[in-house]
N, C-alpha and C positions, 0 to 999 in steps of 0.2 A: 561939439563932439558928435560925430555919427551913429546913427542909432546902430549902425551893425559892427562898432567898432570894439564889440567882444569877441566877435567873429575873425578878427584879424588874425592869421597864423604867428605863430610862439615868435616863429624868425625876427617879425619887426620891433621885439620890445628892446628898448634899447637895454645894454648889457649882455644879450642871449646872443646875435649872430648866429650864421648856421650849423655849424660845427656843435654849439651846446643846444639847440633848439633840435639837430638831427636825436641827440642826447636824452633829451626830455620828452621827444617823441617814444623813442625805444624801448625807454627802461620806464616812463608813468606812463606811456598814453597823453602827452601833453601835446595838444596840436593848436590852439588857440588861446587869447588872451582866459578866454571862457571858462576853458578847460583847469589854466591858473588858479583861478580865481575860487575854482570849487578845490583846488588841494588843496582841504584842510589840515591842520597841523595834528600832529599823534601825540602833543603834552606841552607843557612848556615850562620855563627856568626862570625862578624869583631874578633877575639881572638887576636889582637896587642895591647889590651889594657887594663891595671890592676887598680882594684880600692883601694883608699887605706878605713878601716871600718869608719874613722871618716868623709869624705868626699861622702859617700852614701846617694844614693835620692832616695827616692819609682819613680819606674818607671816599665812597664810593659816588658822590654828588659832583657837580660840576658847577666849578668856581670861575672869577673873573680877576686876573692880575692887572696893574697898568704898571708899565714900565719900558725899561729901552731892549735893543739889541742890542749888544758893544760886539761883536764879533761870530762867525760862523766858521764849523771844522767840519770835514767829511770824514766818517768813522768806517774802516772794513767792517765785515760782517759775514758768516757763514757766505748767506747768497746779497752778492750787491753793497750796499755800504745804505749809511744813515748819513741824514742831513740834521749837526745837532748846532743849534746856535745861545749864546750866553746871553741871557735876559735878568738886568738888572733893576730894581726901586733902590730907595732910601734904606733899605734894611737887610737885604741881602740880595742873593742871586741863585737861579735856578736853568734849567736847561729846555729849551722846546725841542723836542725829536721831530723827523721826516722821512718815514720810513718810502715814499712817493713820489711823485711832484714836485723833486727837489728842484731841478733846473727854475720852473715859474716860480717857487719861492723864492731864491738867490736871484732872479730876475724880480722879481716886485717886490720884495718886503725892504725898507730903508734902515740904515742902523742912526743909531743916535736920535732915534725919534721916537715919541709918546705913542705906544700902542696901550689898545687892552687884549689880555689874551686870556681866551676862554674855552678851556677845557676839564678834563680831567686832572690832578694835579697828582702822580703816584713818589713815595720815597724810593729811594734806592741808595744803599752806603752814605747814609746821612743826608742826602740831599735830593732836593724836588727836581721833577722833570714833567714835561704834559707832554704827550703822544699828536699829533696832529691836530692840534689847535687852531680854535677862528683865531684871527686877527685882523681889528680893525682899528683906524688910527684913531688915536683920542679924539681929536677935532670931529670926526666924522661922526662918530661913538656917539658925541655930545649933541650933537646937531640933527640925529634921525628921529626920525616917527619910532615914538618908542613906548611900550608899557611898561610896566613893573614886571609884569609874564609876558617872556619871550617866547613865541612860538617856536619849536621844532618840529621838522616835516619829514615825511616820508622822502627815505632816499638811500640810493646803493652806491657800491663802491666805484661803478662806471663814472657815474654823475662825480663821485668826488674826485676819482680821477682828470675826470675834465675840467677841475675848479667850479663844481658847481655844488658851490658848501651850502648850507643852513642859512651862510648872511648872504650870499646871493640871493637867494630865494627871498629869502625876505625884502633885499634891495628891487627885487626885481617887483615883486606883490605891491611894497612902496609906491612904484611908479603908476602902477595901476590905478593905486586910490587918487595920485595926484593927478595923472591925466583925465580922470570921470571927477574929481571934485568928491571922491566917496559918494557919491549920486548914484544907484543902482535903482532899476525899474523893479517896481513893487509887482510880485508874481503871486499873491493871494487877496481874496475881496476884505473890502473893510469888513462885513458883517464877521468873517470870520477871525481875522486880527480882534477884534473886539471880544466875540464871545470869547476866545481862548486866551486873552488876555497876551496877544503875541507879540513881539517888538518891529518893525518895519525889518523889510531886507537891508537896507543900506546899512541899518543899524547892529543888524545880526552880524553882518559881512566885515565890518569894521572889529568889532569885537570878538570875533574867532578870532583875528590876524593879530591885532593890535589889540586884546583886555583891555580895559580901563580900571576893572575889577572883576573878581571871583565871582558877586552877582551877575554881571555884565555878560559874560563868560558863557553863565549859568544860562542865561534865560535866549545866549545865541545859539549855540548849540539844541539846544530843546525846538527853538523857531527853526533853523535848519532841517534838525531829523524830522519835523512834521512835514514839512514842506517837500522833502524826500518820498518820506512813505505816503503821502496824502496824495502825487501824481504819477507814481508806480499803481496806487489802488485806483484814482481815477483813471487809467490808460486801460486796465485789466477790465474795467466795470464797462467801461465803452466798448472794448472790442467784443463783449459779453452779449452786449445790447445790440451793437451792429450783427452782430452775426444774428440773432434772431429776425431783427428787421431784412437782414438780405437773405441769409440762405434759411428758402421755405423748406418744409420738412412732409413728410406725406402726413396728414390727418391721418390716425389710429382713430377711425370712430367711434366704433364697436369695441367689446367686450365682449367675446359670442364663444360657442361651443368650444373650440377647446379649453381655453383659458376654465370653463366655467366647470365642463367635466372633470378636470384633472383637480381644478382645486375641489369637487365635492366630493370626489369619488376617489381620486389615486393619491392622494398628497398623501407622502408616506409618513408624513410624522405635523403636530403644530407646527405652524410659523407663530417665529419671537413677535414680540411687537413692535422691532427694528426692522424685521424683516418685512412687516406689512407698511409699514411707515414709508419704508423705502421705495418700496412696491405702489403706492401709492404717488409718490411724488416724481416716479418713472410714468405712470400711469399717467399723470398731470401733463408732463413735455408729452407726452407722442402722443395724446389729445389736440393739443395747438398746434398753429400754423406753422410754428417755428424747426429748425431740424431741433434734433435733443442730440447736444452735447454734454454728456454728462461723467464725473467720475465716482466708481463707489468702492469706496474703502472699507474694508473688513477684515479681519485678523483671523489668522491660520482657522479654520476650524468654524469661521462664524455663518455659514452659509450662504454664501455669493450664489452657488452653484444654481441653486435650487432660482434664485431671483431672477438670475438669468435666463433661467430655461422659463421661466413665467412672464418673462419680458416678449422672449422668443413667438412665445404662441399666440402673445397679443400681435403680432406682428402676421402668424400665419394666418387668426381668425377675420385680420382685415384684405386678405388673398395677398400678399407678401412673403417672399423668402428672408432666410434671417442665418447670419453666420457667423461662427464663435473662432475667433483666432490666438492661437496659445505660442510663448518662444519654443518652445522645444519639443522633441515627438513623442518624448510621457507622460508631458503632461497633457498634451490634445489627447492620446489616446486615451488619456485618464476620464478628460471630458467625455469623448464620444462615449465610453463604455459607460459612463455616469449619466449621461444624457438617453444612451439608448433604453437604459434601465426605465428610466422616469417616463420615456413617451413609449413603452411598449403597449401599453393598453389604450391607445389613441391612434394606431395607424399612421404613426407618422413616417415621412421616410425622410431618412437622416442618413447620412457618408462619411466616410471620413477622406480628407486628402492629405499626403504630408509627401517629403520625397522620397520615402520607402514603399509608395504604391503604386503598383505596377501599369505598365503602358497601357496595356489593355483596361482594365480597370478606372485608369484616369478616362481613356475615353468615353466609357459610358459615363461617368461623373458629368463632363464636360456637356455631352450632348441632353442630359438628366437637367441637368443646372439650367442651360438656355430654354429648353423645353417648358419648367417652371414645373414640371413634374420632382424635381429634388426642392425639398421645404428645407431642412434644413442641412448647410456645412459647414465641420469642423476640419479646424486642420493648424498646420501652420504656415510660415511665409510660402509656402507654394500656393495658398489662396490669392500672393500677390500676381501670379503666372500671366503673362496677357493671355492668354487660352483660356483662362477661368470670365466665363461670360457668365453675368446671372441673369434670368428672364426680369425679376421684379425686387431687387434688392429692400427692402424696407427698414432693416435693423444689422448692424454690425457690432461686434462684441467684441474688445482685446483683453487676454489677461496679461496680467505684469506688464502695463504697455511701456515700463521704463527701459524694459529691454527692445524696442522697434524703434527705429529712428521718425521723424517728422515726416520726411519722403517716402519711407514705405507706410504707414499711416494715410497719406493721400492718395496711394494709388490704391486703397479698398473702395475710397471716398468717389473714384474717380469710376469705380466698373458700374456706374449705374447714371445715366442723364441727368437723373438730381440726387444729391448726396442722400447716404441714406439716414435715420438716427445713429447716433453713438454709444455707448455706453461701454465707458473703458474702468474694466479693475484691477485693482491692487491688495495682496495681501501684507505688503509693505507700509505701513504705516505710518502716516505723514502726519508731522508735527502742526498742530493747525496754524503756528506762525508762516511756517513755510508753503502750505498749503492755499492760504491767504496772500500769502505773495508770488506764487509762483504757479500755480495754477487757477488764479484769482477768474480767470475769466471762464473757468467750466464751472458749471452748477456740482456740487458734491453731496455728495448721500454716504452715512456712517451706517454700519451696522456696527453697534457698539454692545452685542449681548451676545454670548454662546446660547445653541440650543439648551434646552432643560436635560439634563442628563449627565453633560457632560460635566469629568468631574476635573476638576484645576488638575494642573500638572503640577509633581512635586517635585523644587527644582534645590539640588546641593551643591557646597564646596567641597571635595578630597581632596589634598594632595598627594602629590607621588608614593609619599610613605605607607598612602591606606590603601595599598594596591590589591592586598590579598582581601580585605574586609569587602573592596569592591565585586571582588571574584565572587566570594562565598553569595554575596549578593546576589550578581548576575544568575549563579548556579538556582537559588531558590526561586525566581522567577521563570525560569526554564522549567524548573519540575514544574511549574503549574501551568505549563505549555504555553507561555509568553514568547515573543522574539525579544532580540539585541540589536540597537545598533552600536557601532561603536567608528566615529568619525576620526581621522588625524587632518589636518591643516594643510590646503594647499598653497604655497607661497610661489607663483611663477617665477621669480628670479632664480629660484633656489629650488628645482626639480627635484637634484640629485638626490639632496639632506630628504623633501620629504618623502621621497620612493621610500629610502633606506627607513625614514620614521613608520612610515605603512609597515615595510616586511617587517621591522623588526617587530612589532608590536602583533601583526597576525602570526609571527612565528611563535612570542611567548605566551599567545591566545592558545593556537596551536598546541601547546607544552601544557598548557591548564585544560585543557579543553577537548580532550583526545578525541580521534573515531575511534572505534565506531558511533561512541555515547553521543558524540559531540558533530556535530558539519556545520561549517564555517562559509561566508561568501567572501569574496572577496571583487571591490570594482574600484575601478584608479584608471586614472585619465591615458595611460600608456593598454589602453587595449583597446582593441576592436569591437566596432558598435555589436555585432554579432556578440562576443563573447560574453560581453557586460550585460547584452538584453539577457542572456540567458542565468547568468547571476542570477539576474535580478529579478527573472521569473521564481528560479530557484526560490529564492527567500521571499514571496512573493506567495508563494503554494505552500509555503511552511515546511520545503523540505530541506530548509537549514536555518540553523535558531540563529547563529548570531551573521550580521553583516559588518564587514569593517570595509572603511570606505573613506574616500576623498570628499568633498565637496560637493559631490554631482548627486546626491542625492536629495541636496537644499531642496530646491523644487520639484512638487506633484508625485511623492512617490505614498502612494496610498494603501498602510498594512495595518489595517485596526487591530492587528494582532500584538504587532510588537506595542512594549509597554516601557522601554528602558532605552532610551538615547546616551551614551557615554561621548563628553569630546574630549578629547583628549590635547594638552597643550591648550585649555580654552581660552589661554590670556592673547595666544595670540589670532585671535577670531574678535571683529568687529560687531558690535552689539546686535546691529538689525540679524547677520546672520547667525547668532547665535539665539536669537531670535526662533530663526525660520527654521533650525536645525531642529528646536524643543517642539515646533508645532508637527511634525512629523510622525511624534508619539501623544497619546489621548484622543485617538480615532476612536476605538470601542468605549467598551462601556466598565473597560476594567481601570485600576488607578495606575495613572504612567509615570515616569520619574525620567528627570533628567539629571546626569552628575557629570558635572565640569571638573575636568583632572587639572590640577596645574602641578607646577614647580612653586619651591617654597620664595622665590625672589620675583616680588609683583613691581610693577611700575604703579604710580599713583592710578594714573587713569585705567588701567588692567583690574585692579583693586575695585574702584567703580563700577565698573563691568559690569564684573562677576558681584560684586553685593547689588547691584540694581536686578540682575537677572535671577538670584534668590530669593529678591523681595517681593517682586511684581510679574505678576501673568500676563499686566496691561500692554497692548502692543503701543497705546499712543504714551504712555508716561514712558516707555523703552524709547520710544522715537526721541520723545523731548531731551530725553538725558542723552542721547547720540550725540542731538541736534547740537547740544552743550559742548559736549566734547569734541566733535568735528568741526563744528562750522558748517553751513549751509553749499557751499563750494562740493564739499566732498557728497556729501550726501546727496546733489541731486546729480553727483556724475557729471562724464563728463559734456553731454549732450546737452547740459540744462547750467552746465556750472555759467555762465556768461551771462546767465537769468540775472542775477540781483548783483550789480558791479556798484555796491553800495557807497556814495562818497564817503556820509558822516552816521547815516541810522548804521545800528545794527538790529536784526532782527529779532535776536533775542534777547538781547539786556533790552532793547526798545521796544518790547512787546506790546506793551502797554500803550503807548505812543502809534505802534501801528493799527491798534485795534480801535483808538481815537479817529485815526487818516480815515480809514476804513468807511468808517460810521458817516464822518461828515462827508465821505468824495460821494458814497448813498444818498447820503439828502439831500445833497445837492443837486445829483441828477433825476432827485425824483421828484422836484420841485422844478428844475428846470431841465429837461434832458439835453436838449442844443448847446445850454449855457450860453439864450440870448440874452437872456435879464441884463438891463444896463450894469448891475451890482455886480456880475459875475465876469464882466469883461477880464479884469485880470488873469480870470484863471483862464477863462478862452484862447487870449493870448498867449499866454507860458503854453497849452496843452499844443497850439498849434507848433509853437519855436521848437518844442520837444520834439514834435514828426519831424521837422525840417533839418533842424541840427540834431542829428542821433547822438552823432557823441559828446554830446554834455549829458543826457543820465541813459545813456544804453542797456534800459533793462530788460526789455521784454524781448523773449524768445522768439 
């Protein structure tokens, strides 16, 4: 057999042809023998046991008949007709339906011969019928490569369409083991098969397909998902390591006058001991040789701001410009005016650019910037402009960088000869499974502790009925010169509904809430940047208590005034942002509250939601329980969703398993980083097959 005959396209196994192999390509991604060989099955069916027709129960399980055809009839039907044929044993008779694929069944199935048929078995007016049942002929039945547990596999209605059932698949997997002899090359070292007490691949590969047993089973699936997440973690650890070894980074020698004044003299409040932790371990990368790519996670409220601008100066004190890039224009501007606060007692000169700044104005930026006379810029993707020249780039910053694609991320990387440091954050809060798998090759930094002061947000359920108790509420918060928000739900499919959800709800705000007592903002996605900014100054200067609003104020709107978030409809808002809506309120120093409105008909997972968001203030147990309910797909979007195209681990029931992979793809390479050791050959090999053929585990972004 030839070594690369896993490699062979789908085309050539016999039974597939191109017609189902174009099939298998479309609907799984199946392009090679290889590619087969890793469709594992999603369950499988005790098949040790036959029923006879007269002793049949309506049950929801999938049973195995043997017996004949005697006859087939074509039945009309609203649309199209059924293909239903009489199937007889010793004991009675029952009916196989065809609501498809009639012609190829009347073309291949034989009458008066021993099949078994395997499906579903439903009653109907006293007697049995199965819906689109395998069939296979006794004789063949008896004679396959077969377990006790039948595997079933992933597959849609296309594939069934084309006669590419369950026992194909299986037929087809068959030929595979018999052309290799069930002989598969071993892709982990013995040291590590030993320590983890793991079963050989050929043995795992056999036993997903064909069980022998429940243990068997057991212990293939387990050697699989390590073997899964243990070279997703080694790919991530190497690309980690190569990029330090190739792209040098400017030496941060020093530690000099600014850095030193601000932190003795201006620092307006302590740093937590996360915050110096972190600071500390940013301090470490832009010391070495290496670039620092780094990401730091911190939740609404925990103080990035402050780390970044301490990052920054380390950057100016080694004669280096340094630039903070935000997705939207409130929240940069949020930064610069945050930023210009903190370095006004340092002489620093700081700008802002975004694409509300006028022509004139950009050019002195432009010629400021190359000059090396502008320290430091904030902005947004207009920092990407080819006309943004820097004299001496040393540090770049992204917030929220899930929102910037990969391509504009490298053209920041790209305005300076040599890339500059990185350090990208996030107030989004990443589940550390995912975090480990999916951004495995950035170094990460948590701030995991609020300033001291800050007092928890008090988070409740109301429904619809406690509307006026919520009023009276709001009212007593207002006397003590508090703001409001009060959010409604934007669902782009359905504009119209949430326009009409907005007005109605500022209108009965309106009716509780009169002027002149009262002034109201209002900002929703159908109005003009001009009119919204001016809202949102409005509420912003405190010359109107309450805001009702869409969406758009999820990120960077900063009023330590208000104290009172309302959402309105919260079942239907996804956890992280309801999340980021509640960090919005417990700016100041007064106690903030958030109250989720619903309707009294919750769906299970809405239910969760909202009791997870009443229990916990933690931004990573909110992530984990997403994480739950989403899936990792969702959550990292669409940009990232192609990251973990996982065959058999899952991330999160395997957590455990990956924090195993983890641990040993680390000692490994820290024992041997080449993976020249004779011992480690296997895995050398598998890491290199993996660059070669991407698509057998296409994970990394």
């Amino acid at each position: 057999m030839k070594s690369n005959y896993l490699q062979t396209p789908i085309d050539y196994l016999k039974g597939i042809g191109p017609n189902r192999a174009d099939a298998l390509r479309k609907e799984l991604g199946i392009h090679t023998f290889q590619d087969l060989l890793n469709l594992f099955p999603n369950r499988y069916i005790d098949r040790t046991q036959y029923y006879k027709i007269s002793r049949l129960q309506q049950s929801n399980a999938d049973i195995q008949v043997i017996g004949k055809i005697t006859g087939f009839k074509e039945v009309a039907q609203k649309r199209g007709k059924r293909l239903v044929a009489n199937f007889v044993d010793d004991t009675g008779s029952m009916e196989l339906v065809w609501f498809r694929g009639q012609k190829w069944i009347k073309d291949n199935l034989k009458m008066h011969v021993d099949y078994v048929a395997f499906g579903k078995a439903n009653a109907f007016g006293g007697k049995f019928s199965m819906p689109h049942p395998e069939m296979e002929l006794l004789s063949e039945h008896e004679s396959n490569m077969r377990s006790a547990m039948q595997p079933v596999y992933p597959s849609t209605e296309k594939l069934a369409n084309k006669g590419i059932t369950n026992r194909v698949i299986n037929k087809t997997m068959q030929q595979i083991f018999l052309d290799t002899n069930g002989k598969f090359v071993e892709t982990l070292s013995d040291n590590l098969l030993s320590e983890l007490n793991l079963i050989s691949k050929s043995e795992a590969l056999f036993n997903i397909h064909f069980p022998k047993s429940q243990e068997l089973l057991s212990k293939a699936q387990f050697r699989l998902k390590f073997e899964e997440l243990f070279y997703i973690q080694l790919q991530l650890i190497i690309k980690n390591l190569i990029h330090k070894l190739k792209i040098k980074g400017f030496p941060f020698d020093k530690v000099g006058t600014y850095f030193n004044t601000f932190y003795k003299d201006h620092l307006p409040f302590e740093l937590t001991g996360a915050q110096k932790r972190v600071l500390r371990e940013i301090r470490s990368d832009l010391g070495s040789n290496a670039q620092m790519n780094r990401l730091l996670q911190g939740d609404v409220g925990s103080g990035k701001t402050i780390v970044a601008f301490m990052s920054m100066l380390m950057a100016l004190d080694n004669d280096f410009q340094a630039c903070l890039m935000a997705p939207t224009e409130i929240l940069s501007v949020q930064h610069y005016n945050g930023l210009l606060e903190l370095s006004k007692e340092l002489k620093i000169s700081i700008e802002l650019l975004t694409g509300s700044t006028k022509t004139s104005k950009r050019r002195v930026i432009h010629e400021k910037l190359e000059s090396g006379e502008l320290q430091l810029l904030i902005g947004t993707h207009a920092l990407l402009e080819d006309k943004v020249k820097f004299k001496n780039l040393g540090l770049a910053i992204i917030d929220e960088q899930h929102r910037f694609g990969v391509a504009q991320r490298s053209k920041l990387w790209h305005k300076n000869t040599s890339p500059p440091h990185v350090l990208v954050m996030t107030a989004t809060p990443i589940p550390r499974t995912l975090a480990m798998s999916v951004y495995g090759d950035l170094d990460i930094s948590v701030i995991d502790e609020l300033p001291p002061g800050r007092k928890a947000i008090k988070t409740v359920h109301r429904y619809d009925k406690n509307r006026l108790n919520v009023f009276r509420f709001i009212r007593d918060e207002i006397k003590l010169g508090r703001q409001v928000y009060v959010v409604y739900p934007l669902i782009k499919e359905n504009e119209k509904m949430d326009y009409k959800d907005l007005m109605d709800g500022y209108d009965s705000l309106s009716r509780d809430f009169p002027m002149p007592e009262y002034q109201i903002s209002i900002v929703h996605g159908k109005m003009k940047p001009a009119d919204k900014e001016f809202e949102m100054q409005r509420f912003i200067k405190g010359e109107t208590q309450i805001m009702v609003a869409t969406t758009v104020i999820e990120v960077g709107v900063n009023v330590p005034n208000a104290s009172v978030m309302i959402v309105e409809s919260a079942e239907r808002f996804g956890l992280s942002q309801l999340h980021q809506l509640r960090g919005r309120v417990g700016r100041g120093a007064e106690q903030s509250y958030c109250i989720l409105m619903t309707g009294h008909k919750l769906s299970a997972n809405s239910k969760t939601r909202i009791e997870t968001m009443v229990k916990t203030n933690d931004g990573f147990e909110i992530a984990e329980v997403d994480l739950r309910l989403r899936g990792p797909g969702d959550i990292m979007g669409t940009q990232q969703s192609g990251v973990l195209n996982l065959k058999i681990a899952d991330i999160i029931k395997d957590n455990t398993i990956l924090q195993h992979a983890r641990y040993h793809a680390k000692a490994i390479l820290n024992d041997d980083r080449s993976l020249s050791k004779p011992e480690n050959l296997p895995i050398l090999n598998t890491y290199k097959s993996l660059s070669k053929y991407k698509n057998i585990w296409n994970y990394i972004s």
